[in-house]
N, C-alpha and C positions, 0 to 999 in steps of 0.2 A: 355320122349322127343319124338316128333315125327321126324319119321324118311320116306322118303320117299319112296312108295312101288315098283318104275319103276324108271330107267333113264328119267330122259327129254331129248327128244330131243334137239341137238343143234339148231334146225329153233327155236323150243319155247324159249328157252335160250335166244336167241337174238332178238327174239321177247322182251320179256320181257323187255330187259338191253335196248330194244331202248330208250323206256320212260323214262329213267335217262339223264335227261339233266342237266346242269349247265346254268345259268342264270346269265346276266348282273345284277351288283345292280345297286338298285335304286340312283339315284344321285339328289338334291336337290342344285339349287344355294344358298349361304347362304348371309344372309340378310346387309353384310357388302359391303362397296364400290369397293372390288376388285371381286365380285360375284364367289367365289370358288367353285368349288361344291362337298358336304358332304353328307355322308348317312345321313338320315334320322333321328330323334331322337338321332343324336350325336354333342357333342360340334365342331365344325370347331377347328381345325388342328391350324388353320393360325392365325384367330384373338381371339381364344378363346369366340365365342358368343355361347349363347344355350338358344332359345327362346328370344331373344331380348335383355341378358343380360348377361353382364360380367362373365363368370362362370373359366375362365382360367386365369392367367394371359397373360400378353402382349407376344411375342414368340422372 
């Protein structure tokens, strides 16, 4: 396993760690009359649609 031959710096260290961000999801209105908004490729919560169609029951 490799093992590192020097400390890193802590400026590198956080250099690094800056680029880890966390991101808002994507949110999509979904195609029912109450326009909720669902990620993406997932059945809505609310009225059970997914792609146009009935996939849940009623909630």
């Amino acid at each position: 396993m490799a093992v590192p031959k020097r400390r890193m710096s802590r400026s590198n260290t956080r250099h690094r760690r800056a680029q880890w961000k966390a991101s808002a999801p994507q949110l999509v209105p979904c195609p029912c009359p109450r326009k909720e908004l669902v990620l993406p490729h997932r059945a809505c919560a609310h009225c059970g649609l997914y792609n146009g169609r009935q996939v849940v029951g009623e909630a």
